[in-house]
ZAMARGU-4260 file (C-alpha; in steps of 0.2 Angstrom, whole numbers, plus 5000, padded with zeros to 4 digits):
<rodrens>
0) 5437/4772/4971 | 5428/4781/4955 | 5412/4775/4962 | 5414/4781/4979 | 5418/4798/4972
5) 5404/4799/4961 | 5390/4794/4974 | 5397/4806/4984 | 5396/4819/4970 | 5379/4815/4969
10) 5375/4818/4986 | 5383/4835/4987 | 5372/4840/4973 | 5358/4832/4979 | 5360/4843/4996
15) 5365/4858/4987 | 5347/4856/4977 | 5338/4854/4992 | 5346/4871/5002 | 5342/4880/4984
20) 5323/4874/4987 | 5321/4878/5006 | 5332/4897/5001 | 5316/4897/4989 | 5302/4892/5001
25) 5309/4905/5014 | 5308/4918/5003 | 5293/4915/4997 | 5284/4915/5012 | 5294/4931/5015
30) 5286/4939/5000 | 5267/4933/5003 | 5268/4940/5022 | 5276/4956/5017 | 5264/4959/5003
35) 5248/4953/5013 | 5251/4967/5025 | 5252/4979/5013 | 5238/4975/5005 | 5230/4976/5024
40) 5238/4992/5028 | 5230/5000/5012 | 5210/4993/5014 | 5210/4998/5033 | 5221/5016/5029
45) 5237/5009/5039 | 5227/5003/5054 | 5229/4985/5059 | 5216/4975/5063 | 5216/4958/5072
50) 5207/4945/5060 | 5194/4941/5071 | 5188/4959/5073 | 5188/4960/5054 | 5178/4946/5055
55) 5165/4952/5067 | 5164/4969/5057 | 5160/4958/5043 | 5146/4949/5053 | 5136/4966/5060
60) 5139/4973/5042 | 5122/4960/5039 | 5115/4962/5057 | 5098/4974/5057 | 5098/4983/5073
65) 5081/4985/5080 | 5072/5002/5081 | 5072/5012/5098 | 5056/5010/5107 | 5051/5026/5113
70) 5043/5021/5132 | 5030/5031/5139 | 5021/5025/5154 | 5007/5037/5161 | 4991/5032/5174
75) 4979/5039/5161 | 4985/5030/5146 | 4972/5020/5139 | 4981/5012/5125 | 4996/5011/5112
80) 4990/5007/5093 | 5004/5000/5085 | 5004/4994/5067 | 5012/5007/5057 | 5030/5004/5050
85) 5032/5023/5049 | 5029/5039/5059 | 5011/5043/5060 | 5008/5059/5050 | 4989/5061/5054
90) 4974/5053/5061 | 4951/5057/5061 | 4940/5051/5072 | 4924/5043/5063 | 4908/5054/5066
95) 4901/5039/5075 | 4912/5039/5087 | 4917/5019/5080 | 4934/5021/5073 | 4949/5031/5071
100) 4959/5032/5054 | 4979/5033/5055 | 4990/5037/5040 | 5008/5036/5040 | 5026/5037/5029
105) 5024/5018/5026 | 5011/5020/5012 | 4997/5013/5022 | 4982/5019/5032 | 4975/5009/5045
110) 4958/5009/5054 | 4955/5005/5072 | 4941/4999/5080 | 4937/5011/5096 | 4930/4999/5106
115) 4946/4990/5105 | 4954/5004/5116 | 4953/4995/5132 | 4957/4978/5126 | 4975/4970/5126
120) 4972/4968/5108 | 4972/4982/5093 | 4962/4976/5077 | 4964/4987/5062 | 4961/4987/5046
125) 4973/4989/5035 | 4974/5001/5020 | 4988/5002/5007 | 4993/5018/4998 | 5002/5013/4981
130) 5020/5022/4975 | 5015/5035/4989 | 5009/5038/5006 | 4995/5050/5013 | 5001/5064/5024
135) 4983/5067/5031 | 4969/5058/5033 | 4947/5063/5034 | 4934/5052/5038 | 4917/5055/5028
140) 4902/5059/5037 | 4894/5042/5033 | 4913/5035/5038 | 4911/5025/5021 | 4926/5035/5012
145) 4943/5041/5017 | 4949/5057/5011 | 4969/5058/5009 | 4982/5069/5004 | 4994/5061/4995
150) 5014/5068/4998 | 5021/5065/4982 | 5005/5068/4971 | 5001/5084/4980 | 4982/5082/4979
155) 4968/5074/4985 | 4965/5057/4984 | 4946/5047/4990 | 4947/5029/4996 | 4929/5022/4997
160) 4921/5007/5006 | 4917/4992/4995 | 4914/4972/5000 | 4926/4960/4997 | 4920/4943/4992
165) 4922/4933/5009 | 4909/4947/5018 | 4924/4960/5023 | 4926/4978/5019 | 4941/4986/5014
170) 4944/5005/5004 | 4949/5006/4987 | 4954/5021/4979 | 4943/5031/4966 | 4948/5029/4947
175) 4956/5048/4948 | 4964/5060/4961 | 4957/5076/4961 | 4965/5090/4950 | 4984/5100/4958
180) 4977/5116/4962 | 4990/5122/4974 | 5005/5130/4972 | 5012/5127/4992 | 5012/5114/5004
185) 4995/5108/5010 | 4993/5111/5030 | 4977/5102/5032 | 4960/5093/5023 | 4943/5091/5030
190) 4924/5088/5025 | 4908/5096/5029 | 4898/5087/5039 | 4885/5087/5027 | 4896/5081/5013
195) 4893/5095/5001 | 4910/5103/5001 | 4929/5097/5003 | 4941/5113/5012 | 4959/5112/5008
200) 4974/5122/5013 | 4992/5125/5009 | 5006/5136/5019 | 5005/5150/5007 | 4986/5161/5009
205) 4976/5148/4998 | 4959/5138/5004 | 4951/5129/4991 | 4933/5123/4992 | 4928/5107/4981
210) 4914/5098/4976 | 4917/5079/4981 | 4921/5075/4963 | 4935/5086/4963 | 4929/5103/4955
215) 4933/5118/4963 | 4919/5129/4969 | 4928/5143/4976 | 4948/5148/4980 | 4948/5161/4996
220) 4963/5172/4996 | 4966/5174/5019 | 4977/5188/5015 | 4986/5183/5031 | 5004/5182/5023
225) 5004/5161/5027 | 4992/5153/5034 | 4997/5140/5049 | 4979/5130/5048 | 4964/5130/5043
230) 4947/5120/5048 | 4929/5116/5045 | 4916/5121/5058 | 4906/5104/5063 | 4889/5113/5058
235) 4897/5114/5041 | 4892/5133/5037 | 4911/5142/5041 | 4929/5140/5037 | 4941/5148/5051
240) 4958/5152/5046 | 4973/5158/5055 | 4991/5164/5050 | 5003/5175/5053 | 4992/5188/5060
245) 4988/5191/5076 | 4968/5188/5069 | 4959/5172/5066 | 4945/5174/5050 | 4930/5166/5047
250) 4922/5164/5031 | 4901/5155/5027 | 4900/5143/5017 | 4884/5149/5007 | 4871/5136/4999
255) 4856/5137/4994 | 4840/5132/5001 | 4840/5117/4985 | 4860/5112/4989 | 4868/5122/4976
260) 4882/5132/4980 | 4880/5151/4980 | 4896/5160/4986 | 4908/5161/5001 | 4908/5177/5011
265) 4917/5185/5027 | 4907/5181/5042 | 4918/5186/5061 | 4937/5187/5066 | 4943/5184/5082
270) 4954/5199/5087 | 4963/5199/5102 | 4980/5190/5100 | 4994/5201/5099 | 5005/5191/5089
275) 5003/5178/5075 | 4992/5165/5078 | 4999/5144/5078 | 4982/5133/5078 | 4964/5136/5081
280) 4947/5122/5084 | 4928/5123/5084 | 4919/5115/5098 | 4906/5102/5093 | 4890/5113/5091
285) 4904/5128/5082 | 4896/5139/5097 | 4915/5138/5103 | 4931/5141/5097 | 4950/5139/5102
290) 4966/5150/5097 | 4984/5147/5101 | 4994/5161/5097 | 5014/5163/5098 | 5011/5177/5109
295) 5013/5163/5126 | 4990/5164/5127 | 4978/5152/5121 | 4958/5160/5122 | 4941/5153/5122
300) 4930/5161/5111 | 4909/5159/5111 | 4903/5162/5092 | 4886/5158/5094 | 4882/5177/5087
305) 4872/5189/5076 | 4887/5191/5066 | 4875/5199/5051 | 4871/5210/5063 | 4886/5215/5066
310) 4887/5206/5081 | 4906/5203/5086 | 4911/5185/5095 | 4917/5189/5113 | 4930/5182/5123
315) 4928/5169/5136 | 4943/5166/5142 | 4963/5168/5142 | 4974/5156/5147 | 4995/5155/5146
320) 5005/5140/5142 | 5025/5139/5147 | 5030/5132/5132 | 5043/5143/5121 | 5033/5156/5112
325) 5043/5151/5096 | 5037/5133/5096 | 5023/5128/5085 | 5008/5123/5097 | 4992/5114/5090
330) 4975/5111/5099 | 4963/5100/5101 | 4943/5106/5108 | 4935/5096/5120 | 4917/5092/5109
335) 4910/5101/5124 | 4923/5112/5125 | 4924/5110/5143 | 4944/5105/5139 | 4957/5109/5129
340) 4973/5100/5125 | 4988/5110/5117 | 5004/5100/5112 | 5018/5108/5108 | 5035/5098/5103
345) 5030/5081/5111 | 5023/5086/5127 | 5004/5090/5132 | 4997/5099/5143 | 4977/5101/5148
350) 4967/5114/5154 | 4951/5116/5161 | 4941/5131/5150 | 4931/5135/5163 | 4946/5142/5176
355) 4962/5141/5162 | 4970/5130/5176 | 4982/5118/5169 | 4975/5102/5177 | 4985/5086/5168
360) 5000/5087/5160 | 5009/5071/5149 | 5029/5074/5145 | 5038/5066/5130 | 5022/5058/5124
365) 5031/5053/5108 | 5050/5052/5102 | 5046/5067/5089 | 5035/5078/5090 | 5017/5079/5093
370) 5009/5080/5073 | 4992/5081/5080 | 4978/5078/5095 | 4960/5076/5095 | 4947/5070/5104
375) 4935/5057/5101 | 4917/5062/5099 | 4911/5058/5114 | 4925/5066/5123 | 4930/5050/5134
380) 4948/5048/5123 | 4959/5062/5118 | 4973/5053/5108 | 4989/5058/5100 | 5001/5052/5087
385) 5018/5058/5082 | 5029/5043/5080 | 5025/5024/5076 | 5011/5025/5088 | 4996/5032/5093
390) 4993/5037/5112 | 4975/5036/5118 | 4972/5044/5136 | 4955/5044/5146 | 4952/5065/5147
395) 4952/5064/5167 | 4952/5083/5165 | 4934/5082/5156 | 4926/5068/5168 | 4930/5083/5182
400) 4922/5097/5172 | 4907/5086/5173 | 4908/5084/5190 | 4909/5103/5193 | 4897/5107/5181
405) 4884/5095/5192 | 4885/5101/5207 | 4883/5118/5202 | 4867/5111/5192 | 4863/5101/5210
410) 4863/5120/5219 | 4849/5127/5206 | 4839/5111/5206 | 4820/5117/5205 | 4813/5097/5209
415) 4816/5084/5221 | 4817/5074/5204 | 4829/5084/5196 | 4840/5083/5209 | 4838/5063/5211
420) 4843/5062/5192 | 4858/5075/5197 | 4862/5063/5208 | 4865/5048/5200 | 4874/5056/5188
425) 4888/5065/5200 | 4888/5045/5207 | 4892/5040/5189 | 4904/5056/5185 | 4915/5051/5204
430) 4913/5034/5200 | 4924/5035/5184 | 4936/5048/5191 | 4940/5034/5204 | 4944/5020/5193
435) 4954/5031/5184 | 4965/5037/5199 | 4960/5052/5202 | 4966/5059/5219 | 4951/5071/5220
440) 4933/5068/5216
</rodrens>
């Protein structure tokens, strides 16, 4: 009987300790699920989220999401140059018409081979800029040195042509960057084509003229309250300027009959806008030039004058564009100045100089804004960069002045051989305009 009562003693305590464990358990779990939420509610500010979208976040938190691609699709695109790894901030033809030099924000410059244009591939060589990036870019007249302007050094910066062991060229920089002279932001660089002189300059009224080793020769004050541009003629004797005022100025370049520089002295202005004036371009021979102002005109300008004879440039022509008059517009000159091109946000438009017809126009060439246009030397290419990429277009618009400018040439013929070699060159000039789609030749 004392045995029986003792094993069942045993088991009620036995029984009472497991129901004390599983009362334990229960509460525990409790506890952990209680505490667990809050600790939830707090990291995701009282919203609940369901564990497998907390687990996707955490899975995109390392996903790199591809760039936009920008498309643009024209008939008269020739090519897209892509390379770059950051918006293209400037861009030089070569004066041999064999290569076009692109700088961009991802400290390198890259050089393309023109004949490339028409290929599926794009060759380029490529530059780096180191612990900077070059905001603008210049080819020297031999095309055996680059000319920068470097964004965070604020000066000039020379890359020249050298052999590498295996038989290739690449650019290496000089041993020293030229001295900071300016006080504002630098709008634009350029080289004479004689290579005697480098022009720079900045946003406030400042050109600078340098010797190619960096010493300055001359500072020209525009007194134009800020200048928008500045450029060198291709015949190397001027410097036009424009800015806020409704006049462009044009200063010579003066050296002597031995190369030694002499002074720089006021040679024309081109008067006629009647507000401030946004961009302006020499034609090839510099017996052209090319103003935009913000007052809605471009004009056409002929400066092959007696200008120390107080002869005063005339005008030519006046076109209008329909672009806001408060947008920045930049130009580009034909190098016969039978075209021009005028971009303004990231649109183009392309008139014939000869009428100021608008007679091609390309829309949302880029995703930013155009940074600048030119054309190559021969005048075949007008290209454009303002994103990643460059834009190279055949200048249709040109290959028609050509054809105008024939058959006029065909009505004054004064040989039977003249017009035989007329000809075959309106043949050629319609030929082209057919492969490239043009409706009318």
């Amino acid at each position: 009987m004392e045995v029986t009562e003792l094993l069942l003693v045993s088991l009620l305590l036995a029984l009472l300790a497991l129901l004390i464990v599983a009362v334990a358990v229960q509460g525990r779990k409790r506890w952990n699920k209680k505490s667990g939420k809050q600790r939830d509610d707090k990291k995701n500010n009282g919203v609940f989220f369901p564990k497998y979208h907390v687990h996707r976040k955490q899975k995109q938190r390392y996903h790199k999401e591809k760039p936009h691609q920008h498309i643009f699709v024209h008939a008269l695109l020739a090519a897209t140059l892509k390379s770059h790894g950051g918006n293209i901030t400037s861009m030089d033809f070569s004066n041999n018409g064999k290569y076009l030099a692109t700088c961009a924000e991802d400290r390198t410059i890259h050089v393309w081979s023109t004949k490339d244009f028409l290929q599926r591939e794009h060759r380029s060589l490529r530059v780096n800029v180191k612990l900077d990036h070059a905001t603008l870019v210049r080819f020297s007249p031999d095309c055996r040195a680059l000319i920068t302007w470097l964004a965070n050094g604020d000066t000039i910066r020379v890359f020249k042509m050298k052999k590498k062991e295996d038989g290739n060229s690449t650019f290496q920089p000089m041993a020293e960057d030229f001295p900071k002279r300016h006080k504002a932001p630098v709008i634009n660089i350029g080289i004479a084509e004689t290579g005697k002189f480098i022009m720079s300059v900045s946003s406030d009224t400042t050109i600078i003229i340098w010797t190619l080793k960096g010493e300055v020769l001359s500072i020209i004050n525009t007194n134009q309250m800020n200048n928008t541009y500045a450029v060198i003629s291709p015949c190397s004797r001027f410097v036009g300027s424009c800015g806020f005022t409704p006049d462009a100025k044009v200063w010579e370049v003066c050296f002597s009959k031995s190369g030694q520089f002499r002074e720089v002295t006021r040679a024309f202005e081109l008067k006629g806008h009647t507000a401030g004036i946004h961009f302006l371009a020499f034609s090839n021979d510099s017996c052209r030039m090319a103003t935009v102002s913000k007052d809605g005109t471009w004009k056409l300008w002929a400066t092959d004058v007696e200008y120390k004879q107080q002869q005063d440039p005339y005008l030519l022509l006046t076109g209008t564009y329909d672009e806001a008059v408060s947008e920045p517009c930049i130009l580009a000159l034909s190098p016969d100045a039978q075209v021009l091109a005028l971009a303004s946000s990231n649109n183009i438009r392309l008139y014939n100089t000869k009428h100021g017809e608008e007679e091609e126009n390309f829309n949302k060439v880029h995703e930013d804004r155009v940074a600048e246009v030119t054309f190559d030397t021969t005048g075949r290419f007008l290209a454009s960069c303002g994103d990643r990429v460059v834009r190279v277009f055949h200048n249709a618009t040109g290959q028609k002045a050509i054809v105008e400018e024939i058959r006029g040439l065909l009505k004054r013929a004064p040989t039977e051989t003249t017009r035989q070699r007329l000809n075959q060159q309106l043949v050629q000039a319609q030929a082209t305009l057919k492969r490239l789609g043009a409706v009318k030749v």
